[in-house]
C-alpha positions as CSV (number, residue, x, y, z in Angstrom):
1,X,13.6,-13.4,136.1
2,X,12.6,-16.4,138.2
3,X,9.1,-16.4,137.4
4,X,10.6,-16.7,133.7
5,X,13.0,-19.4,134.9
6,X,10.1,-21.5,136.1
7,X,8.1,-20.7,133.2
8,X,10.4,-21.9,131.0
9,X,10.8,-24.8,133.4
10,X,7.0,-25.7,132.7
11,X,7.6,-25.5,129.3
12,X,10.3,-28.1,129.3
13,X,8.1,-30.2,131.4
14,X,4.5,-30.5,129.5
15,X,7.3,-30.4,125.9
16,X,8.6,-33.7,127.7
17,X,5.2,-35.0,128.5
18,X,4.3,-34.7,125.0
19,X,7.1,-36.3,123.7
20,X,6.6,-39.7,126.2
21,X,2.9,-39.7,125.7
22,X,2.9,-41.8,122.5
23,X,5.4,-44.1,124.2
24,X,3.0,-44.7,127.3
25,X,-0.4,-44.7,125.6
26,X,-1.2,-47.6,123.2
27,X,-4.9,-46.8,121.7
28,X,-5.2,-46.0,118.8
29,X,-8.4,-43.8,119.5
30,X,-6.8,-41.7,121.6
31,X,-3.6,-41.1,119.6
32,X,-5.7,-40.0,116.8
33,X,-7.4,-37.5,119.5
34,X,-4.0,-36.2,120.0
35,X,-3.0,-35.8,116.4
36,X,-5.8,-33.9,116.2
37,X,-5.6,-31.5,119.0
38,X,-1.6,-30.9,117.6
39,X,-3.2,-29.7,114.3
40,X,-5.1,-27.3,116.3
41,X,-2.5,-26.1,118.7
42,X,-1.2,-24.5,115.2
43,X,-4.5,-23.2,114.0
44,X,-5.3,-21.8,117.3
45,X,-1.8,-20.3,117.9
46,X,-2.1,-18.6,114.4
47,X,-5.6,-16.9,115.5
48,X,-4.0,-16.0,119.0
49,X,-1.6,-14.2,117.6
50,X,-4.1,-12.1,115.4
51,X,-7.3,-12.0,117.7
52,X,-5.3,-12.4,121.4
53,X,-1.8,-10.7,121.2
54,X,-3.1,-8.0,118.1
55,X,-6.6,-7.2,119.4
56,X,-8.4,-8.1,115.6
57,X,-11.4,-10.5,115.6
58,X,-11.5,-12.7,112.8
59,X,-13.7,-15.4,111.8
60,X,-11.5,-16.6,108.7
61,X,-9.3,-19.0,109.9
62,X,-10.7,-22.0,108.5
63,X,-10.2,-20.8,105.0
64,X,-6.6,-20.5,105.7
65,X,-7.0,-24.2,107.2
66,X,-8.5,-25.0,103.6
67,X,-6.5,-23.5,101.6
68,X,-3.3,-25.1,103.2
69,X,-5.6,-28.1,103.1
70,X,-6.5,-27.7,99.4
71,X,-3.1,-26.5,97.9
72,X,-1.2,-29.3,99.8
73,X,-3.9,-32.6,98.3
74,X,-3.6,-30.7,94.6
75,X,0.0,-30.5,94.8
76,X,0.6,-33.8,95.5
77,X,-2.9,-36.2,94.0
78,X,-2.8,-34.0,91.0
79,X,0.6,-33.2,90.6
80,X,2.8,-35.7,92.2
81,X,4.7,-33.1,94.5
82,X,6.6,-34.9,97.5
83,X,4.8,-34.2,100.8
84,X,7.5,-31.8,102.1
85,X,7.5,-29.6,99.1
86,X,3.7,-29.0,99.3
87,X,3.7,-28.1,103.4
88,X,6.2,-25.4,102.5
89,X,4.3,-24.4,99.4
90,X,0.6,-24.6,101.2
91,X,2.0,-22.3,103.9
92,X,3.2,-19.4,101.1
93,X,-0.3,-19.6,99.6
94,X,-1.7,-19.7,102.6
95,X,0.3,-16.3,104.0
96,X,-0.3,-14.7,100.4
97,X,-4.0,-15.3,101.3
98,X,-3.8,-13.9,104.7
99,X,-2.1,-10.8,102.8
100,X,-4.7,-10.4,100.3
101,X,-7.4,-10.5,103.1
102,X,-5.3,-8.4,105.5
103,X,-4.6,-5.4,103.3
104,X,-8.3,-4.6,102.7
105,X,-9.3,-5.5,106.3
106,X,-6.8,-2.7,107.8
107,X,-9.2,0.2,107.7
108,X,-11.9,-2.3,109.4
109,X,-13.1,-1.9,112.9
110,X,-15.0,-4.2,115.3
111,X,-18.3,-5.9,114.0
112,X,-17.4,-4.7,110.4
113,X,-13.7,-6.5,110.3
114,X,-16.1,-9.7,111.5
115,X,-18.1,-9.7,109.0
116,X,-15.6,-9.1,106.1
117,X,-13.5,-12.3,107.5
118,X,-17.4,-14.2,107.2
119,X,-17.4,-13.2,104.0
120,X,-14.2,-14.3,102.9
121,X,-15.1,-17.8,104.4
122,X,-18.3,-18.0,102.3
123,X,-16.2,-16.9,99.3
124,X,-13.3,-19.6,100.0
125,X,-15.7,-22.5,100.7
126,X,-17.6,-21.6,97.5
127,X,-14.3,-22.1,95.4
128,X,-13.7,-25.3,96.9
129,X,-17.3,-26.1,96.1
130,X,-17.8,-25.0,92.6
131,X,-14.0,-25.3,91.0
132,X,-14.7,-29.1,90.1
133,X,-11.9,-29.1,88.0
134,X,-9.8,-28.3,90.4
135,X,-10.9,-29.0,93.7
136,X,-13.6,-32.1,92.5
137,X,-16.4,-29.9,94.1
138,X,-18.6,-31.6,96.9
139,X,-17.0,-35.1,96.5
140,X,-13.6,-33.6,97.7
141,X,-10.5,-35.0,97.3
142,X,-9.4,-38.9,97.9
143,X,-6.0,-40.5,98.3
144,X,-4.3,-38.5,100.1
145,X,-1.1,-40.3,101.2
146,X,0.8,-40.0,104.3
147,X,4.2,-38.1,104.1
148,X,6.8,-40.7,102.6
149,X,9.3,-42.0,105.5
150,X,12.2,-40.2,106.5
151,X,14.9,-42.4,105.3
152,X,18.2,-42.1,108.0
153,X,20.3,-45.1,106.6
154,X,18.9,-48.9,107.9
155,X,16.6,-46.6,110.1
156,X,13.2,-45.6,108.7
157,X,10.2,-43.0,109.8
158,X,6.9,-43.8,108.4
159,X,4.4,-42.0,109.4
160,X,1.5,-44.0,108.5
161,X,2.2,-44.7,112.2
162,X,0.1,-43.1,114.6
163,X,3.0,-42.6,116.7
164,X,5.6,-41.0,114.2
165,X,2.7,-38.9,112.9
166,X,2.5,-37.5,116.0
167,X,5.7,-36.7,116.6
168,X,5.7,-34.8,113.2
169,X,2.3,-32.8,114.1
170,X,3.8,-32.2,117.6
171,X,7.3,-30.8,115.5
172,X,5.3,-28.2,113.7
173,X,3.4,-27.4,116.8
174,X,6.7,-27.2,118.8
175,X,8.5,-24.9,116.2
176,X,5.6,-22.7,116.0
177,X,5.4,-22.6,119.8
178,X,9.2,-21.2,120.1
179,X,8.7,-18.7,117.4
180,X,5.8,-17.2,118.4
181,X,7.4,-17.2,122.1
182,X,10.0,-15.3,120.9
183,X,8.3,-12.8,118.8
184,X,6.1,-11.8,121.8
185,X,8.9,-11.4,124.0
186,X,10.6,-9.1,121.1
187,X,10.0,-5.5,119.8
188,X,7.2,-7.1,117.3
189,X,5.5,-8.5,120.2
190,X,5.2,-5.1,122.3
191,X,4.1,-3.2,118.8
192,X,1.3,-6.2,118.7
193,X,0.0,-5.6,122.1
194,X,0.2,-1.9,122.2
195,X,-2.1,-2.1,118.9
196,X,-4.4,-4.3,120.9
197,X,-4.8,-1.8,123.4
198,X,-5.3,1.2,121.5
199,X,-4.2,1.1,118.2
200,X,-4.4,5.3,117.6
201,X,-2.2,5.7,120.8
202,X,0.5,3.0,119.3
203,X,0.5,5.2,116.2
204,X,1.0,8.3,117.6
205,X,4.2,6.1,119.1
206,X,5.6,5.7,116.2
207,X,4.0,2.2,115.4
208,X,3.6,1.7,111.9
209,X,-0.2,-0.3,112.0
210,X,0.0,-1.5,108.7
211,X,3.1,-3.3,108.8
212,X,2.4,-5.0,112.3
213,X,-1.2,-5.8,111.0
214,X,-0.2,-7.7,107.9
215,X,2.2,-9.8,109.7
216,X,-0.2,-11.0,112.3
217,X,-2.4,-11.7,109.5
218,X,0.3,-13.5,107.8
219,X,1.4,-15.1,110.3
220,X,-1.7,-16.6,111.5
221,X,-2.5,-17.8,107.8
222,X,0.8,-19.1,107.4
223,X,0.3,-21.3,110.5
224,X,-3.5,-22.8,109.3
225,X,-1.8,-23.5,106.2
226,X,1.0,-25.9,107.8
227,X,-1.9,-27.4,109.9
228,X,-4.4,-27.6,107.1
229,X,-1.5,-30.1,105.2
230,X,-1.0,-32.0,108.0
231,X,-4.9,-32.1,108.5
232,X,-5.2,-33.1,104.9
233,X,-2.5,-36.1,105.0
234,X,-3.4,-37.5,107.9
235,X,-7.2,-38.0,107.2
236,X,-6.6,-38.4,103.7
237,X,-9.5,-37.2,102.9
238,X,-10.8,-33.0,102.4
239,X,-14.2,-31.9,101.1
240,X,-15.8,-28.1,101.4
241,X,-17.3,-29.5,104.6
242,X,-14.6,-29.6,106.6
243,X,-13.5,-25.8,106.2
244,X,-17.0,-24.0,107.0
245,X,-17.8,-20.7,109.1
246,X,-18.9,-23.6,112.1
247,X,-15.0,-24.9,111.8
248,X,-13.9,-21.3,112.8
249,X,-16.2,-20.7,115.4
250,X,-14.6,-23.5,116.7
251,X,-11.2,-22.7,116.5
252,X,-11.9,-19.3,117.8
253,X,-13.7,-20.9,120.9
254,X,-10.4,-22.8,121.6
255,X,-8.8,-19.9,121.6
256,X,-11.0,-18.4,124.3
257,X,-11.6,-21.6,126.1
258,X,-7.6,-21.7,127.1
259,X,-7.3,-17.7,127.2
260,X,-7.1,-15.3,124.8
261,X,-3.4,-13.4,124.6
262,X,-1.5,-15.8,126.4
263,X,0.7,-18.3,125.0
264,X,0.0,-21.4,127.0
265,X,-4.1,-20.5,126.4
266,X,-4.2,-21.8,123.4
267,X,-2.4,-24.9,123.5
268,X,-4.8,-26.1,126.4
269,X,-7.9,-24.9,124.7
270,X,-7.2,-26.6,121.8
271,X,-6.0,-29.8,123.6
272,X,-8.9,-29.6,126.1
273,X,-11.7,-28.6,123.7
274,X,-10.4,-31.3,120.9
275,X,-10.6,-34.1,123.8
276,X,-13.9,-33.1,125.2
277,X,-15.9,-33.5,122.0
278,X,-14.3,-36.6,121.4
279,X,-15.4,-37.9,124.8
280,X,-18.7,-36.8,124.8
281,X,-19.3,-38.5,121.0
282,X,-21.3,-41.2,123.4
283,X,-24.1,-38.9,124.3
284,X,-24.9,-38.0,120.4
285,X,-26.7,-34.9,119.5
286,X,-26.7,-34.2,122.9
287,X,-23.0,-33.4,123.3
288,X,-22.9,-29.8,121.6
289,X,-25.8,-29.0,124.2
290,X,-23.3,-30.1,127.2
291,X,-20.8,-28.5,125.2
292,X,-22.1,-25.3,124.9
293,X,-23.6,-25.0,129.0
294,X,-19.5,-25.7,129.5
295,X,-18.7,-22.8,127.5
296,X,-21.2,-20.8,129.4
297,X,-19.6,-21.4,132.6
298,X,-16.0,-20.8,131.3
299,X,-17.5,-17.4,130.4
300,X,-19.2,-16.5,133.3
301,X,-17.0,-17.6,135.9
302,X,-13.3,-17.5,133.7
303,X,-13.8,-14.8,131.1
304,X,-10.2,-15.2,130.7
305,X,-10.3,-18.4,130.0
306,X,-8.6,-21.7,131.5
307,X,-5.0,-20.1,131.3
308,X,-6.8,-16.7,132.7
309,X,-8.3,-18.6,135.7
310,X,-5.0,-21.1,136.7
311,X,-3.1,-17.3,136.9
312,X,-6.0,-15.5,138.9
313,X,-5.4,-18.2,141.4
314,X,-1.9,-18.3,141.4
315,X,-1.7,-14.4,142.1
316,X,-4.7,-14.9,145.0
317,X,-2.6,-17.3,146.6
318,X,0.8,-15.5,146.3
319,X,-1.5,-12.4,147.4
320,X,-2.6,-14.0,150.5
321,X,0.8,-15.6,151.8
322,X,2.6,-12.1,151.0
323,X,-0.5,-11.1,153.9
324,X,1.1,-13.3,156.1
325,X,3.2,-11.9,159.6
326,X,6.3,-12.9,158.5
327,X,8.1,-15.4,160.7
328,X,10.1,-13.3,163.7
329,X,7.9,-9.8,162.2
């Protein structure tokens, strides 16, 4: 109970960080960093969920960030939906999406459940490409406008300011946070991990696979969806580019940067990861290579990622004062 008292504790701190971080840093280059790494706390919570906490690998994410992307810039350029209409509707079609692909993908194993998420990518990026009517093919969609201000009497939110639109991707991120904290710590969240573990075991528990499957795929798809709206209204801007097989590589190497089944792992890969690239624009082509010899190193040395290490050295140093003579022993 008190290591779950200080946890919580931590929580409360970095949540208060976050929130006094726009107040205390002015450039505008770096707030944008951090709208960006907010968007990808969601995606790569989503994917945790599936790939950390439910043991399946999946390299489909971005098209559930596309889709919520997609559905969200129709609704609204082509339609004239309000903004928080189409974040609600992006993550339904979204979750339908992560249905459709997670029904199928239940009697998949290993490198075979890989490559049918691949192919659903391909298949998703090739409808954004080639359904001009709809998605205006390779020129993508324009005009995206920020979500219209929150009107609270004489006091107005608009969010075509970097620090308001940060507080709103930081809301989404927040919420997600607390409900995927509190479906790990439930009955859903033990059913998740025992599938992870051995998923013919869990079943002969009485674990229905198919129902705890679908809902981490759901879930997960539900969350890129929210993210790819926010993505989609903040940089005003979508094309078939953004949403490619490379994009989810890259969300799944957040995941594993931070530590994979953990719920602070994500949140620091994605925060670390989306920060690094920025910072190493400077050095050009040469900053994937630097990049990748990082990634190497996490691997090698903290195969459990950021999160994995910071908890192997708090339990070596609890270890080794518990191997102390006690004071009067």
């Amino acid at each position: 109970m008190f290591t779950k008292k200080i946890t919580l504790i931590l929580y409360a701190i970095l949540f208060v960080g976050a929130v006094l971080f726009p107040q205390i840093e002015k450039d505008d280059y770096i707030l944008h960093t951090a709208i960006l790494s907010t968007i990808f706390v969601l995606l790569t919570m989503g994917l945790n969920l599936l790939v950390g906490f439910t043991g399946q690998l999946s390299l489909g994410h971005a098209a559930f960030f596309g889709v919520g992307a997609y559905v969200s810039a129709i609704l609204t350029v082509t339609y004239g939906f309000n903004f928080w209409t189409a974040i609600f509707v992006a993550a339904i079609v979204s979750g339908a999406f992560g249905l459709c692909l997670g029904f199928p993908a239940l009697k998949l194993k290993g490198p075979y459940l890989v490559m049918s998420t691949i192919g659903f990518v391909h298949i998703m990026h090739e409808l954004f490409l080639n359904w001009y009517s709809v998605t205006r093919g390779a020129m993508g969609i324009v005009g995206i406008k920020f979500p219209p201000p929150i009107r609270l009497g004489s006091w107005s939110i608009d969010f075509s300011i970097p620090q308001n639109y940060f507080y709103l991707t930081l809301f989404w991120a927040v919420l997600g946070f607390i409900f995927l904290y509190t479906v790990i710590h439930s009955k859903i969240g033990r059913a998740l991990m025992a599938i992870r573990e051995n998923d013919i075991a869990a079943e002969c528990l009485g674990i229905n696979l198919t129902r705890y499957k679908l809902f981490a795929f759901c879930t997960g798809a539900l969350f890129a969806g929210i993210a790819g709206s926010l993505y989609a209204h903040y940089i005003s801007y979508i094309s078939p580019d953004s949403f490619t097989l490379a994009e989810s590589i890259n969300i799944l190497v957040m995941v594993i940067f931070g530590g994979m089944g953990t719920l602070m792992g994500p949140v620091i890969g994605a925060v670390a990861v989306t920060f690094l690239l920025e910072n190493l624009r400077f050095l050009q082509e040469y900053r994937l290579i630097i990049y990748g010899i990082l990634l190497m190193l996490i691997i090698i040395f903290a195969p459990g990622g950021l999160m994995g290490f910071i908890m192997k050295y708090v339990s070596a140093r609890n270890s080794s004062k518990a191997d102390l003579p006690q004071e009067g022993a």
